[in-house]
N, C-alpha and C positions, 0 to 999 in steps of 0.2 A: 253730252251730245244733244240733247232736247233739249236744254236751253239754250244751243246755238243755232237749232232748227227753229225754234221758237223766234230767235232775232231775227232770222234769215228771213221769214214768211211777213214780219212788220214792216223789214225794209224794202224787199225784192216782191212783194208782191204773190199774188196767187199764179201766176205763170212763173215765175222764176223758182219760186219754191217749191214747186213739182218736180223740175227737174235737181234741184238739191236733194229732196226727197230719193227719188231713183237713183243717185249716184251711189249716195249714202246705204243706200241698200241694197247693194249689187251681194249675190248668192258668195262664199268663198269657197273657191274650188280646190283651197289645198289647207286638208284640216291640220293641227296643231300635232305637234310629232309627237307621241306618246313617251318617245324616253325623254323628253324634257316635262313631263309630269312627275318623272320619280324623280327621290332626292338625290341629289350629286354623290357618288363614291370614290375618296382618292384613297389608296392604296400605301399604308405606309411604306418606303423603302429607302434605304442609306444607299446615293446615288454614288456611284465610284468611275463615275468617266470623267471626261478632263471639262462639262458642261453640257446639260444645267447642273447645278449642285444644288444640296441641302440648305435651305432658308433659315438663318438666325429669326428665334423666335421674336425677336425688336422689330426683323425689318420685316418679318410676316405682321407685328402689329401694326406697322407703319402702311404697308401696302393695303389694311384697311379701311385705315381712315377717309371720313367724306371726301369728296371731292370740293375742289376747292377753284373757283375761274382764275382762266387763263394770263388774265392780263388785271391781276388784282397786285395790292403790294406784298401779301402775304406770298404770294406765289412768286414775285420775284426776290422776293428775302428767301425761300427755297432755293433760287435757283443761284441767286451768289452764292450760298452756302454750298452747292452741287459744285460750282465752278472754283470757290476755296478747296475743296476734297482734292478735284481730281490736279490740280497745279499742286498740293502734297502729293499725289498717288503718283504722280507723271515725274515731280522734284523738275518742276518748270517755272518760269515766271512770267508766260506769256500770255499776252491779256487778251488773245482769241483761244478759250480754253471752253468749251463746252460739252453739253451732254447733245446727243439725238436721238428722237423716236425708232428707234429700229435694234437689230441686231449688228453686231460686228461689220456684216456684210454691207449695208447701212451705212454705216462709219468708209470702210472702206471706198464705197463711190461716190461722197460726201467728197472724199481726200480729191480721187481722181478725176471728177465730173470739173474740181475748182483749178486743180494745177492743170491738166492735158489739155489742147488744143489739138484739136485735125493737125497730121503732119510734124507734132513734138516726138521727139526721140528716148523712147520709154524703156529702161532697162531692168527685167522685172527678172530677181531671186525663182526658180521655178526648180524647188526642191520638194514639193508637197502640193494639196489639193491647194492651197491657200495662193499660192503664188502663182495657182493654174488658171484661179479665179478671179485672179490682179491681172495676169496676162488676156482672158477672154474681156475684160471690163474696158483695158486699151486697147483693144481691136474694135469695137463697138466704137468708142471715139473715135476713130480713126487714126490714132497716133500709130508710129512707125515703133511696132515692138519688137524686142530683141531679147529674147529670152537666155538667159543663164542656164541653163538643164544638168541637174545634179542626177543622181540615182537615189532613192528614198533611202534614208539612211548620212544624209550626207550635209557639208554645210561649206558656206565660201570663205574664203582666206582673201588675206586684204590684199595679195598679188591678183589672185585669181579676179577680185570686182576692179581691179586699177586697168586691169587687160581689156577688161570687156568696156571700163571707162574708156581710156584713149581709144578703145577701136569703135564704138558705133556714138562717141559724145551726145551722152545722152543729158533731158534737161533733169529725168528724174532716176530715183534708183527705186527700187520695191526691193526690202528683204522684211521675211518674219523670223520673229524672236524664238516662240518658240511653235514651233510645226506640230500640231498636233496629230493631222494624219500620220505622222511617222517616228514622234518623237525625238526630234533631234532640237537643241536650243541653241541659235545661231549668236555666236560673241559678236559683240556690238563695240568694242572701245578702238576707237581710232578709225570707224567708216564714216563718219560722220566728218569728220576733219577733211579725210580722202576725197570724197564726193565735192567739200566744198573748194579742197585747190582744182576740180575739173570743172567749177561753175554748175555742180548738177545738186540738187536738194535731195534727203534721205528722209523714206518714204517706209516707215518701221511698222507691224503687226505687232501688238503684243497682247492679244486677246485672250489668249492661254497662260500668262505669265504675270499678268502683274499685280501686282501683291505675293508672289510664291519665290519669283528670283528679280535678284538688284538690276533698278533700270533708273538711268539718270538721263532724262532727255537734254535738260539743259547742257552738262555737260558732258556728254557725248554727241554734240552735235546732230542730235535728229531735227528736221526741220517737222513734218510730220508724224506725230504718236496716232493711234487709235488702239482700245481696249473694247470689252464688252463686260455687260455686269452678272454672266450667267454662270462665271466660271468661280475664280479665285474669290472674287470678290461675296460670292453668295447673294447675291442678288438677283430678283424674277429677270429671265429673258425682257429682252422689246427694249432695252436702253443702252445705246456704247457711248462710248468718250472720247474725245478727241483735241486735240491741240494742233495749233499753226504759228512756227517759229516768223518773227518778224520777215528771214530772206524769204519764203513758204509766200507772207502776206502779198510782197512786196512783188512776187512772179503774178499774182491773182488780181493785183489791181493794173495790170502789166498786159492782160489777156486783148485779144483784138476781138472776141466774141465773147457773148453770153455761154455760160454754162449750158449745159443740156439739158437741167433740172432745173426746174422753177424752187420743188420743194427743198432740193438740196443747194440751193445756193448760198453760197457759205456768208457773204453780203448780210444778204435777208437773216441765214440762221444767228450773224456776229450782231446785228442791230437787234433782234428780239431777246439776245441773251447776255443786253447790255455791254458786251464785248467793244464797240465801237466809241464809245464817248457821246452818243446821238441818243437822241430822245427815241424809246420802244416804240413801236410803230403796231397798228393792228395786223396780223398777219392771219391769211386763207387757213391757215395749217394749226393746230394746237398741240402741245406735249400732251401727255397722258398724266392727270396730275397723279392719282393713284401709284400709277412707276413711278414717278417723279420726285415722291415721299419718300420712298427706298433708298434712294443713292445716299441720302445726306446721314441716315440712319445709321447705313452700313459702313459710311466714313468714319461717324463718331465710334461703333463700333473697332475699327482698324485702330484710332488711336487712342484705345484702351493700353494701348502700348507701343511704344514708337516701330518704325518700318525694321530697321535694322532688328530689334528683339523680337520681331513677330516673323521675320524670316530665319533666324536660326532655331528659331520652335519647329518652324515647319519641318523645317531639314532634318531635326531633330525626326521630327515625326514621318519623316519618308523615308528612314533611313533602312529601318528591319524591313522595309513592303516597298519597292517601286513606286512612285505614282505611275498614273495610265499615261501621262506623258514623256514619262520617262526622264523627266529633269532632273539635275544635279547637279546646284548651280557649287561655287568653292565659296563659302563664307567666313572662312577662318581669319580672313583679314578682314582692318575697318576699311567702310569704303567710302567714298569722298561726301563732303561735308552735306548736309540732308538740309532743308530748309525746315521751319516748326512749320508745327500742327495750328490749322486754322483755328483759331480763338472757338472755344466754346459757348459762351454766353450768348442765348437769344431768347428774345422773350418769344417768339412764334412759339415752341418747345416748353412744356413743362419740365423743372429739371427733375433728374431722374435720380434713384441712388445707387449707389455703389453694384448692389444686385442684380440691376437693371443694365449692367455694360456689360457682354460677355466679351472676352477674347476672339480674337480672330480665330486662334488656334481652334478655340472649341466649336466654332460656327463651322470649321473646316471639315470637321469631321464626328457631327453630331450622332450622339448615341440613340439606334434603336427603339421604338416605342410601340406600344400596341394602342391603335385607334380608337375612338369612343366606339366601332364598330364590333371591336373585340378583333379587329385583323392580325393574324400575323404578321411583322416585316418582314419583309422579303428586301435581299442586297441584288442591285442588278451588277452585272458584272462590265469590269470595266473595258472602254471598247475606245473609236473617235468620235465620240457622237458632238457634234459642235452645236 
């Protein structure tokens, strides 16, 4: 600071430098908070809601590392790598597949902000908080919303979404997979087909489910997926995923208006996250590199063993105890053909050994520990906490 005051007085002179002097030394009226003097205390505890969950010790190392700019190559060799994961996670092949800075809910008006217009016909699943939260999101745009109204506990039959199709032709559909305020997990094979003979796109949640029960976007027809990384997948809150089936692209470059969101416009988000075939562009907004590190981690993580073997462990392991969602998906059959696992080889990554990859399973439900503090864990009890 004094050798800038030092510059400031050679170039600006003895009047100018006085009042540099006074700015620079204005009294501060709000002293420094005493609990951010003391050292941080986290609390060990084995998390049993349906998110956040328990961090694998990899992606907690990963969630360490430096920070790395935004618009470097390294960070875009991250962020294919992010975009390889979730097109396995999703079992999609669509090349607007990305991650965004936020939660679930995040993802969610990301979807809506790009497909709704003022005056579009929005036909929204309304069996839980989630679809309560899709429905206030289209009244906000202004779209003409038609809500489905189940009773908690309940889920739609493909008669039940055809009725509500023909009677209010709508351009989109909202259901969630799985409902976490109520635990019920909505079947998904053959809405996806339904929606597309009424011309309307299928607008799926699957924030709470994926990686725990089978979801094929490609081939059940979802036009848009969105997930978050707080749940299943073990990974810090602030990051969801998202996917847009080419019919999805094709309604968005179709729009007679701008989005409503600068930050979320899907345009912008598809050209920074090489999605579009266009040269990156610098954008106002940056990802979080620190989260950023997480996702690719907890993918390689995942395919320590392929999708299908890491969902009948689960099953396996939900079987004596509930989850707090209350899922139970049927795995006894195979289910349609899986796309592989994104090539592992990258130099960004030192390789790791064998040690160093735990299962999914065991990231799912990590065993107890007592802190460098000496704390006891403590298990909190499982609840909807999203």
């Amino acid at each position: 600071m004094f050798r800038v005051l030092a510059k400031a007085r050679a170039a600006l002179g003895p009047r100018q430098v006085g009042r540099v002097q006074t700015m620079a030394s204005h009294r501060l009226l709000v002293p420094p908070p005493e609990a951010l003097r003391r050292p941080l205390s986290i609390p060990d505890r084995l998390l049993l809601t349906p998110g956040p969950s328990n961090l694998a010790p990899r992606v907690l190392e990963a969630g360490g590392m430096q920070a790395i700019g935004h618009m470097t190559k390294e960070m875009y060799q991250v962020m294919d790598e992010i975009k390889q994961g979730i097109q396995y996670a999703f079992q999609t092949q669509n090349p607007i597949t990305l991650a965004v800075s936020g939660s679930g809910n995040c993802a969610l008006e990301v979807a809506l902000f790009n497909l709704l217009e003022p005056g579009d016909s929005f036909l929204v699943g309304t069996n839980g908080m989630w679809g309560q939260r899709a429905l206030e999101i289209g009244e906000r745009i202004g779209a003409r919303v038609h809500p489905m109204i189940k009773e908690p506990g309940g889920h739609y039959t493909l008669q039940e979404v055809e009725e509500g199709l023909t009677r209010h032709k709508p351009v989109l559909l909202f259901l969630t997979h799985s409902e976490s305020s109520t635990g019920v997990m909505q079947p998904l094979d053959g809405y996806g087909q339904l929606c597309h003979r009424h011309q309307c796109l299928l607008l799926v949640d699957c924030v709470a489910s994926l990686g725990g029960v089978p979801i094929y976007m490609d081939q059940q027809g979802i036009d848009v997926l969105y997930s978050g990384s707080q749940k299943v997948l073990n990974c810090p809150p602030g990051t969801s995923l998202i996917s847009f089936s080419s019919k999805a692209k094709q309604k968005i470059d179709a729009r007679r208006t701008k989005p409503f969101s600068v930050l979320m416009d899907l345009k912008c988000l598809a050209n920074f996250w090489g999605c579009d075939n266009k040269p990156r562009e610098t954008l106002a907004f940056l990802p979080a590199p620190g989260r950023a590190l997480g996702p690719p981690d907890q993918v390689s993580l995942a395919l320590a063993r392929p999708l299908s073997r890491s969902r009948e462990t689960q099953a396996q392991q939900r079987a004596p105890t509930p989850s707090p969602c209350a899922l139970s998906p049927r795995l006894s059959g195979p289910g349609p053909a899986m796309a592989s696992p994104p090539q592992a080889p990258v130099p960004l990554r030192q390789e790791r050994g064998s040690q160093g990859l735990h299962e999914v399973t065991s990231a799912l439900i990590p065993r107890p520990h007592v802190s460098r503090r000496g704390q006891v864990p403590m298990v909190q009890s499982a609840g909807t906490q999203g």
